[in-house]
VOPA-345809 format. One record per atom (N, C-alpha, C): x, y, z. Coordinates in steps of 0.2 Angstrom, whole numbers, plus 5000, padded with zeros to 4 digits. Layout:
N
XYZ
...
//
This chain:
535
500449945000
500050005000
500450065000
500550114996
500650164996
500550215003
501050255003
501150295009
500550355009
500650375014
500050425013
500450485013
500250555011
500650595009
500450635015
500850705014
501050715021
500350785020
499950785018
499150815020
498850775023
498650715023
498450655026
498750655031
499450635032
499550645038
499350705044
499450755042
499350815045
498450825046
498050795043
497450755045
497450725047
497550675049
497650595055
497850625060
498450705061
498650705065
498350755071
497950785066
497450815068
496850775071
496650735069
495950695072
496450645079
496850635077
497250605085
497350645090
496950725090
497450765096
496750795098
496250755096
495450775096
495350735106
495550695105
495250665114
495350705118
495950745117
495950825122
495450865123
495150865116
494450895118
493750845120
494050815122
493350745123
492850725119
493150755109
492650715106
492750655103
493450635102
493650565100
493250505100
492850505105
492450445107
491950425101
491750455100
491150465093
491450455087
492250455084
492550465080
492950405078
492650325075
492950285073
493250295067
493750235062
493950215060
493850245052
493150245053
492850215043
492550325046
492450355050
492450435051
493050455049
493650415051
494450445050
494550455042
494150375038
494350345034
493950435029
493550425029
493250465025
493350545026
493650565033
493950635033
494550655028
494950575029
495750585024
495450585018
494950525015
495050545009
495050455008
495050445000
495250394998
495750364997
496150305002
497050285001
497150274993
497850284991
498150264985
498550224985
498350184979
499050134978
498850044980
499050004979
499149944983
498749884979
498649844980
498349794976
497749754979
497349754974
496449714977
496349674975
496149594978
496049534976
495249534975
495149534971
494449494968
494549414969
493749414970
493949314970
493049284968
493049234962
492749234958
492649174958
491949134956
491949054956
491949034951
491649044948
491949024939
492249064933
492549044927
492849084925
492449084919
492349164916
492049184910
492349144905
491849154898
492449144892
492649194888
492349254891
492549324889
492649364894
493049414896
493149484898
492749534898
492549544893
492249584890
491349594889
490849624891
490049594889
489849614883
490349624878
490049664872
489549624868
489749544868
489549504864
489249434868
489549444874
489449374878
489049414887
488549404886
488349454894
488649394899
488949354899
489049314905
489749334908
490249394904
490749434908
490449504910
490049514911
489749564917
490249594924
490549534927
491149564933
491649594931
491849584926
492549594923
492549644918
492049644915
492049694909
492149774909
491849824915
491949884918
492449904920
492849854922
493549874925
493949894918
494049884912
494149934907
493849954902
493149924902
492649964898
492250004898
492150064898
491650114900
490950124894
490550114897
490050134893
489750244893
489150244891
489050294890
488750344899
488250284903
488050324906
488350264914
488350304919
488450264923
487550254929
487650254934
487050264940
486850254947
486650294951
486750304955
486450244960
486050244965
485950184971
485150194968
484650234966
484150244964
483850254959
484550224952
484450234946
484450274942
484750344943
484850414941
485350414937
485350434929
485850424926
486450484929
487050464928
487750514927
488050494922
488650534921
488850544916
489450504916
489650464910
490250444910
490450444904
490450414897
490850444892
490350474889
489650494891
489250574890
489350604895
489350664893
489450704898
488650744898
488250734892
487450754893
487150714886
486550724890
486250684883
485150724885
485050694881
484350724880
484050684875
483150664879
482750634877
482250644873
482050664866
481450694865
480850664869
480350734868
479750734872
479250654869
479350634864
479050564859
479550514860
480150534862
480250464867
480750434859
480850464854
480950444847
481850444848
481950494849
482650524847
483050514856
483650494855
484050514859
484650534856
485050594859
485650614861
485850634865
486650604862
487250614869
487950654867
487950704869
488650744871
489250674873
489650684870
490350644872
490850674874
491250634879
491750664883
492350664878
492450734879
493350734874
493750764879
494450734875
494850694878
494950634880
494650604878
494750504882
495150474874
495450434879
496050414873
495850334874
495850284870
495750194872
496550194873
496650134877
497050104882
497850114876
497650124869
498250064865
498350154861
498050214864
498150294861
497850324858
497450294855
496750304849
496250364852
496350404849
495550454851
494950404853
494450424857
493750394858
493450454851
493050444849
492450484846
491850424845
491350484842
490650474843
490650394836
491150384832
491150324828
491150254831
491650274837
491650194843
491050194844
491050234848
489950234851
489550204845
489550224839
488850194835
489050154832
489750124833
489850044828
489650004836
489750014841
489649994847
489049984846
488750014848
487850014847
487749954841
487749984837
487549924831
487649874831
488249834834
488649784833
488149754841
488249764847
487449764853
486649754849
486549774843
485849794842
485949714838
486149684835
486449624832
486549554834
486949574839
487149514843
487149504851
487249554852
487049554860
486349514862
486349484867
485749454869
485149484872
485349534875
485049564878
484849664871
485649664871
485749734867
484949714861
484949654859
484549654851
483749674855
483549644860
482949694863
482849774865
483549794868
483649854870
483649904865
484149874858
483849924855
483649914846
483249844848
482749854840
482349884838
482349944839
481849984838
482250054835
483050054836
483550094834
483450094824
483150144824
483150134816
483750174813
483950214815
484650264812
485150274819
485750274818
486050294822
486650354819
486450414822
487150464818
487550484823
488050524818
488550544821
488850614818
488550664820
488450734817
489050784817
489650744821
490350774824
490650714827
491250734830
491650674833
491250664841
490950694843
490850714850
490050714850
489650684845
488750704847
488750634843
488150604847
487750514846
487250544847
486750524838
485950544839
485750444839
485250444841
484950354840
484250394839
484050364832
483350374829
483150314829
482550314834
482050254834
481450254829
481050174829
480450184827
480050194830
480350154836
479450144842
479850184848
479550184853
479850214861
480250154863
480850174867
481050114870
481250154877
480550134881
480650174888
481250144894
481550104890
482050074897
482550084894
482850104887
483450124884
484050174887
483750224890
484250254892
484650224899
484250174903
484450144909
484950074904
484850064899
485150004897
486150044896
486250114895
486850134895
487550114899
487450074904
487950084909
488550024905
489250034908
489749994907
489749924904
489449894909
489149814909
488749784904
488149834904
487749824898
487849834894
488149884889
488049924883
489049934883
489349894883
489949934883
490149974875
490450004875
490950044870
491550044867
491450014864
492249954862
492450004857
493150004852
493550024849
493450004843
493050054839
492950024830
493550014828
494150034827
494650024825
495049954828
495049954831
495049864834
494749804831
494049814829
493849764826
493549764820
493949844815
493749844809
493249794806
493249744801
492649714799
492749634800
493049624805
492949554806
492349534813
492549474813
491749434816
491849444824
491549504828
491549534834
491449464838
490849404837
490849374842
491549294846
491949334839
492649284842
493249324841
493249384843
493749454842
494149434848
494849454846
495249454851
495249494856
494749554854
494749614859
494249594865
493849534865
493349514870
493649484874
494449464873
494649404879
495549444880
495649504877
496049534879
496049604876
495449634881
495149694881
495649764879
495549794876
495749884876
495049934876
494949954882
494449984883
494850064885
494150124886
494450194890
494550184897
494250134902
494250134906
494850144913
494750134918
495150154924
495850104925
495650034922
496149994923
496349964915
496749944915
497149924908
497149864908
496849804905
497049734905
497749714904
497949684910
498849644908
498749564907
498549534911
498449474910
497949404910
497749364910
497449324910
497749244909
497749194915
498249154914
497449094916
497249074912
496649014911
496748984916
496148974920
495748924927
496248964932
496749044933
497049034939
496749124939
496949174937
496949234939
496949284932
496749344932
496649404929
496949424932
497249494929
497749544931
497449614928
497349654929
497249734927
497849764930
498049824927
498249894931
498049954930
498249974937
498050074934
498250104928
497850124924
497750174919
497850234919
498650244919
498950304921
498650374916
498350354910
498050394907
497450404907
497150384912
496250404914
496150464915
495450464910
495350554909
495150594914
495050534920
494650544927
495350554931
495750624932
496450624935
496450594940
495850584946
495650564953
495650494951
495650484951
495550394948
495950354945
495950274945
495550254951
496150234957
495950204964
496250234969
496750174968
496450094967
496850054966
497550054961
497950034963
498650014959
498449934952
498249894957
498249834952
497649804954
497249784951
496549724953
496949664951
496649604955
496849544954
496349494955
495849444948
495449414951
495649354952
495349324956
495549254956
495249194957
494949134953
494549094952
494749024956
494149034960
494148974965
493548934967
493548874962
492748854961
492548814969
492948804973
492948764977
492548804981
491948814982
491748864988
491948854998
492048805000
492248805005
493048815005
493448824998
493948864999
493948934999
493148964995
493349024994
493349055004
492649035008
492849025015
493449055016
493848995017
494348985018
494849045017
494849075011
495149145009
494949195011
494549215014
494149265017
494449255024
494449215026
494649195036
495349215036
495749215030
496449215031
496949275025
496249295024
496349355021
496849355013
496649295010
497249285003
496649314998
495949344999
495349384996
495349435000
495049494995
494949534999
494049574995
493949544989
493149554989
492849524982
492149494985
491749474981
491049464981
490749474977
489949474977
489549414974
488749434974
488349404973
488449314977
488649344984
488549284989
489149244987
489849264988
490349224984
490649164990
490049144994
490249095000
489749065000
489849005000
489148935002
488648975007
488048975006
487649025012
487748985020
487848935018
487848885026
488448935030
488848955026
489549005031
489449065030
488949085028
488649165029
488749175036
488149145040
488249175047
488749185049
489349145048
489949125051
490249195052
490349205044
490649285042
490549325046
489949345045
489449415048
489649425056
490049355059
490249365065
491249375066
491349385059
492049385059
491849475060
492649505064
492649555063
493049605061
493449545056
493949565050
493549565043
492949555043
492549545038
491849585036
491649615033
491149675030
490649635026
490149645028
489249625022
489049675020
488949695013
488549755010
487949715006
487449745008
486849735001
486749774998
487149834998
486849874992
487649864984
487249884981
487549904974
487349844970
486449824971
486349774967
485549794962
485349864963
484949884961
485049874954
485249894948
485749884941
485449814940
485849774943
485649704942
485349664948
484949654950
484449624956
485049534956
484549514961
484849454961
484549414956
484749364953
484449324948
484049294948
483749234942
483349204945
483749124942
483449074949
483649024946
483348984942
483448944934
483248934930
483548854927
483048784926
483048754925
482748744916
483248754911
483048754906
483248704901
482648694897
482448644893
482648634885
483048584881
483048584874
482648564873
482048614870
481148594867
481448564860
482048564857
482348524850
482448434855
482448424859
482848354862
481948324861
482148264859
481448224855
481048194864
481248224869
480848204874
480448274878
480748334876
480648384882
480148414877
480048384870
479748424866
478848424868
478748354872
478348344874
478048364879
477548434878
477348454884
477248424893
476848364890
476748324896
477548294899
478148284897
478748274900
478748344905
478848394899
478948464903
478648454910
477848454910
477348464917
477448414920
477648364919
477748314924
478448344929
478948364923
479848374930
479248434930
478848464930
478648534934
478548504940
478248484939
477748424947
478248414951
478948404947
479548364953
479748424958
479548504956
479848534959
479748554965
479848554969
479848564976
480248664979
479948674976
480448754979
480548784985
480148784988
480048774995
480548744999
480548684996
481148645000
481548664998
481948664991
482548704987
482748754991
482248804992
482848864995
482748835003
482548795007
482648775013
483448745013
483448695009
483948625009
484348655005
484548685000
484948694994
485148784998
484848814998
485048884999
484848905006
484948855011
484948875018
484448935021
484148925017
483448975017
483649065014
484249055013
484349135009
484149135002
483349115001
483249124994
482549124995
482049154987
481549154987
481249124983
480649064983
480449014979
479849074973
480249064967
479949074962
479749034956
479149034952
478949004948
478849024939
479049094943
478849154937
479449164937
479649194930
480549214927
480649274928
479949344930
480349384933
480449384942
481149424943
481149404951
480749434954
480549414960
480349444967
480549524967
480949524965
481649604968
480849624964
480649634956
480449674953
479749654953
479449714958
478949704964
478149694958
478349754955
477649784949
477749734944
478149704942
478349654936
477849594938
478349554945
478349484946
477549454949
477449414943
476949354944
477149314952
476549314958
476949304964
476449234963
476149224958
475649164957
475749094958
475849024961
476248984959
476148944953
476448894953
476548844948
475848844945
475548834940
474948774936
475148704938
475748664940
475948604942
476348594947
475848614955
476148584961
476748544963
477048534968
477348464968
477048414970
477148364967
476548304964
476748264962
477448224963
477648174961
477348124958
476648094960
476048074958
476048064952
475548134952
475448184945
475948164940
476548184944
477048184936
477148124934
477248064937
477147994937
476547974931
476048014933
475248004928
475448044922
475648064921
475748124916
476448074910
476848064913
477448024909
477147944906
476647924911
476247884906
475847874903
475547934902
475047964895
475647994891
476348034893
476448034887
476847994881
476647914883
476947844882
477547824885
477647854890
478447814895
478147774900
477947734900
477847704906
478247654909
478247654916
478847624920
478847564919
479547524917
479547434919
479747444924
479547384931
479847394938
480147454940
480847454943
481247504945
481647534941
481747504933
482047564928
481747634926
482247644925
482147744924
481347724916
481147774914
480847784909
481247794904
481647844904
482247884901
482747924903
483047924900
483947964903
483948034900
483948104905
484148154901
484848174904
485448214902
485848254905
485548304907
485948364913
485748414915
486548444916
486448494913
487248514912
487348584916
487848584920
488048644927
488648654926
488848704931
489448754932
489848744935
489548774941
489948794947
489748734953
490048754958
489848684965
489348714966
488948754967
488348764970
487748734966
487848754960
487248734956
487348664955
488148624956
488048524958
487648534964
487648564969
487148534975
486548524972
486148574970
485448584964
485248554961
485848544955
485748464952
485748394954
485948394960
485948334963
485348344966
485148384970
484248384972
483848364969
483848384959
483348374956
483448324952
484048294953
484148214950
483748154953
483848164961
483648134965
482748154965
482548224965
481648234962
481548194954
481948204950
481548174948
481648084946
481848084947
482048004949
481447974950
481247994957
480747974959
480047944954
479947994950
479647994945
479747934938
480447934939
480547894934
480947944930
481147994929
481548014925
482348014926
482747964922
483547964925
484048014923
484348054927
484648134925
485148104927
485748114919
486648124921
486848174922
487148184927
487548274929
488048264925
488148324921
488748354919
489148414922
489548424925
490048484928
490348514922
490548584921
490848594917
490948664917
491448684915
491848764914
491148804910
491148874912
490548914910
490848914898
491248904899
491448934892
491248834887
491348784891
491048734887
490348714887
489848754892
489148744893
489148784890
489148854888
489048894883
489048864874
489548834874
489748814869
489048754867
489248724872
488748654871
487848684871
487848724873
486948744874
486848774867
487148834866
487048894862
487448884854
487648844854
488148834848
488048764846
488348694850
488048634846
487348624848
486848644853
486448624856
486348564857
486948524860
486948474862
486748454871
486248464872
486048474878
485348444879
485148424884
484248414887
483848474892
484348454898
484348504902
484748544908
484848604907
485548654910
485348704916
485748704919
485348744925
485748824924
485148874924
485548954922
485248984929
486149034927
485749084932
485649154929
484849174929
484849234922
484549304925
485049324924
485049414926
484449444926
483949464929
483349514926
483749584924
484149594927
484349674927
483849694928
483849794928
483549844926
482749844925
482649794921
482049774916
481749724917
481249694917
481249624912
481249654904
481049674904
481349684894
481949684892
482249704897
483049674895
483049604898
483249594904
483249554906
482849464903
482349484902
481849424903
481649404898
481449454893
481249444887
481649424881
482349404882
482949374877
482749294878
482449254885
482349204885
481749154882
480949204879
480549204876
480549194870
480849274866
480749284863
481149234855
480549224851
480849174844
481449214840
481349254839
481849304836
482549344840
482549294845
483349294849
483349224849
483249184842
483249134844
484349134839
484749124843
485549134839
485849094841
486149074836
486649014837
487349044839
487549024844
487849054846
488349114851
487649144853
487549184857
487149154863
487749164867
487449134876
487049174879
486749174882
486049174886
485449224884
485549174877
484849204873
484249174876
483949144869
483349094868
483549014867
484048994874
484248934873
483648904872
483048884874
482748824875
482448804866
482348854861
481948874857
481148884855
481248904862
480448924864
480248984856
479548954855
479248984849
478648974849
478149054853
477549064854
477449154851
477149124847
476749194842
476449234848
476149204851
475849254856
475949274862
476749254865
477149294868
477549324865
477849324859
478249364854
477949434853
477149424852
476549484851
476649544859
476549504864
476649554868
477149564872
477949544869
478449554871
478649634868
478449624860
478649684857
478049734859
477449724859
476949784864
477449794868
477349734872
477849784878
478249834878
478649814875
479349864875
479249924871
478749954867
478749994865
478250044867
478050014875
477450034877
477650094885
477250154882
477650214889
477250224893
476650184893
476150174899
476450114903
476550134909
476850084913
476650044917
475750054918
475349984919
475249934914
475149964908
475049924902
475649864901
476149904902
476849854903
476749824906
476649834913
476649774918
475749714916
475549744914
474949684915
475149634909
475349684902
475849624897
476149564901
476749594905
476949554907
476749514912
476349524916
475749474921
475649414913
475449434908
475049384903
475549334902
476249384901
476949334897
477149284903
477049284909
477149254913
476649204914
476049204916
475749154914
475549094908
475749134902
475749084897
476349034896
476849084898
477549024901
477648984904
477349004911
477148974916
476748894914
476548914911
475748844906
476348804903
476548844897
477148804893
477848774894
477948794902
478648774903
479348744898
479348804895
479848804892
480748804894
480448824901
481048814908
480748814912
481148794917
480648804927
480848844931
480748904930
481048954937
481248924942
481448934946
481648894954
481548934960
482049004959
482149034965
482649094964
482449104969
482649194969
483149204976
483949194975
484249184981
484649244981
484549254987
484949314989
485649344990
485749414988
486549414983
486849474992
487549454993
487749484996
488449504994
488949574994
489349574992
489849545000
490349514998
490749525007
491649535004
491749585008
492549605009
492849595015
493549615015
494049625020
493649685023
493649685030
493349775034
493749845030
494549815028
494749875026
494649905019
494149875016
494249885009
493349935009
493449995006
492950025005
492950045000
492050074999
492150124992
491750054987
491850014988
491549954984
490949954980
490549984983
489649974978
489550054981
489950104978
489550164977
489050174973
488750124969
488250174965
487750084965
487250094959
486950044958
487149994954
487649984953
487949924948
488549894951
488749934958
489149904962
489849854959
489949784962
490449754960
490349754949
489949764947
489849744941
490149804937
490149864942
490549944939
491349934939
491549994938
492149974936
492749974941
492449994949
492849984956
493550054954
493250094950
493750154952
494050174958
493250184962
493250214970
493550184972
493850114972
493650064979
494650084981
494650084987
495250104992
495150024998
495950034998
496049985005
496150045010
495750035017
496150065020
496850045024
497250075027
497550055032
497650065040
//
């Protein structure tokens, strides 16, 4: 850690000579912390359960943790969703909701020298409005996109797209370097797994299954930033090791509950150790999703679907599985989004019965103690093998024989999205901001992309959620929106196309020393300019 300079000290030296006046008492640590200021210098451990297979979310939304530490998008946000400026510095909405423009920040240079201007931005955009899983919702309704000076982005829509401007932040909508990836194929660029972005830190390295390396970005346009010298993430799927690095302090921060919940409590009693719930506004906690290849010659069959609905037991899941820090859902949007989420349950109870009857109507019926049939269920990380082991053993029951397969996020990716060589895979899928960003890539037939991870795996294809997903979205009545979505839930609900599960709760936890962490609403997912160790 970097020394502190001699204003700081002559601060410190100052609040140390305060017990002479008898107010000292009132005047801890994290009050000192925040009179000096923010410490400079020193090196922050990230610690991460599984490993992306990009850096970057330009093209793959499953590197969200990583991507802001040198990608900046256009807007950032604060704890209650207020836009700020980041590489706008202003922008404006027309009163029809048609047009947006944004002022860009000059001066900013990308990592490798190159001017930013307004051409990164709308090759950005375009290339998101195409491929992006999320981006192709967000902004298909972008009918022109100009660029009238090097420093002014107009986006001409057809229809309104009233959650666009919240879609701007770093993680969502990042801003890549058109000269980087001139006219070849963005979604296997080199630039997604060895980033140049404007951002606070500079990608150095990446050594596969062990650690990422960033450093300060001595030429950040932001001359106050950022406080850290080096980020270091480090990937340790073993979760009672990650434990273990927190007790012993070889981490020093991670989010969205980065320890078995069973050692939650434990934590919260250490008092070398910090709990944040905030900086998850941006992206709420997930939902967990059981999802189906409707192409696999057994799941196409409704009644197979309804019957593993019946195996579901949610209830028990977030007791037995998630130590009670979760919340049983059946509907895709979460809990967190209160106006959105169908609190309705299943159309198919747990019923193992029922789904028994349902499997031999739809001609599987059981000889003695043999399975019916065999499917795979393919997962990630150790938490989601607990999960899969629960529902191997529900639906067993049933008669339905489930293989586990374990495997790195970038060969489950591969295999879902690309060969579709899959039955069924357990996801864990962002609502963010919206469900129209968030929810609506899962439904919709026209994100049906080969290719592109956490689309429309399952290749759900109904005319009549596609009708009010696009109502939706271009709709600036904002009951009307929610009651769509009441309908889009319940038809899915019917369809089980996937099975929602649960909505489990996200906790950020660090070393006590480390602050600054989740200043705004997108929290660990931002770019951690702020974050300081103290000492």
């Amino acid at each position: 850690m970097a020394d502190i300079n001699p204003d700081r000290r002559s601060i410190l030296a100052g609040l140390c000579s305060l017990p002479a006046l008898g107010i000292a008492a009132s005047i801890g640590p994290q009050a000192i912390a925040a009179a000096v200021g923010p410490q400079k210098g020193g090196v922050l451990t990230l610690v991460q359960a599984g490993e992306p297979p990009a850096l970057l979310s330009f093209v793959n939304s499953s590197s969200l943790v990583f991507s802001a530490k040198v990608t900046e998008g256009l807007l950032e946000f604060d704890h209650d969703m207020n836009p700020q400026p980041l590489l706008a510095t202003a922008w404006d909405v027309a009163p029809d909701g048609l047009t947006f423009t944004f002022k860009l920040r000059e001066g900013v240079n990308w990592h490798d020298g190159e001017e930013f201007t307004s051409e990164d931005a709308a090759f950005s955009i375009s290339v998101l409005k195409k491929l992006h899983p999320r981006g192709r919702t967000t902004f298909a309704q972008v009918k022109a996109i100009e660029t009238p000076d090097k420093y002014t982005l107009v986006l001409r829509l057809e229809k309104p797209t009233p959650y666009l401007l919240a879609a701007m932040s770093s993680a969502e909508s990042p801003i890549v370097p058109k000269h980087r990836y001139g006219d070849a194929d963005p979604l296997v660029h080199v630039n997604n797994t060895a980033p140049v972005g404007t951002g606070p830190f500079v990608f150095k390295e990446w050594v596969r299954g062990s650690h990422v390396i960033w450093d300060r970005n001595p030429n950040y346009w932001n001359k106050s930033l950022p406080n850290i010298d080096r980020l270091v993430a480090r990937f340790i799927p073993d979760p009672a090791a990650r434990t273990v690095a927190y007790e012993v302090g070889d981490v020093d921060l991670g989010y969205r509950t980065p320890v078995p919940y069973r050692d939650v409590e434990r934590l919260t009693k250490n008092p070398k150790i910090a709990i944040e719930e905030k900086g998850y506004a941006y992206d709420p906690p997930n939902i967990i999703i059981l999802e189906a290849n409707l192409e696999n010659d057994y799941l196409k069959n409704l009644k197979v679907r309804q019957a593993i609905a019946h195996c579901l037991n949610r209830e028990t899941i977030c007791k037995v599985v998630f130590f009670g820090n979760a919340v049983p859902s059946a509907a895709p949007v979460v809990p967190y989004h209160k106006d959105f989420h169908d609190d309705k349950p299943s159309p198919y109870p747990f019923d193992v019965t029922v789904a028994a009857k349902l499997l031999d109507e739809a001609g599987y019926a059981r000889k003695g103690s043999a399975m019916r049939f065999g499917l795979t269920l393919d997962y990630t990380t150790e938490e989601q093998r607990v999960l899969a082991e629960f529902l191997r053993a529900a639906m067993g029951r049933a008669g339905i024989g489930i293989e586990l397969r374990g495997q790195d996020m970038g060969t489950l990716v591969k295999r879902v999205y690309t060969e579709r060589a899959f039955a069924l895979h357990l996801a864990s899928i962002s609502n963010l901001f919206d469900p129209q960003v968030g929810v609506q890539r899962l439904y919709w037939s026209k994100n049906l992309i080969k290719g592109v991870p956490f689309s429309n795996g399952t290749a759900y294809n109904n005319p009549e959620v596609d009708a009010l997903l696009e109502a939706a979205a271009v709709s600036l009545d904002h009951a009307d929106r929610i009651a769509k979505w009441k309908q889009i839930q319940e038809i899915v609900m019917r369809d089980v196309p996937n099975f929602p599960i649960a909505m489990p709760s996200w906790l950020t936890i660090s070393q006590s020393r480390v602050r600054d962490h989740s200043t705004n609403a997108e929290g660990f997912e931002g770019s951690l300019a702020r974050v300081y160790v103290a000492t």
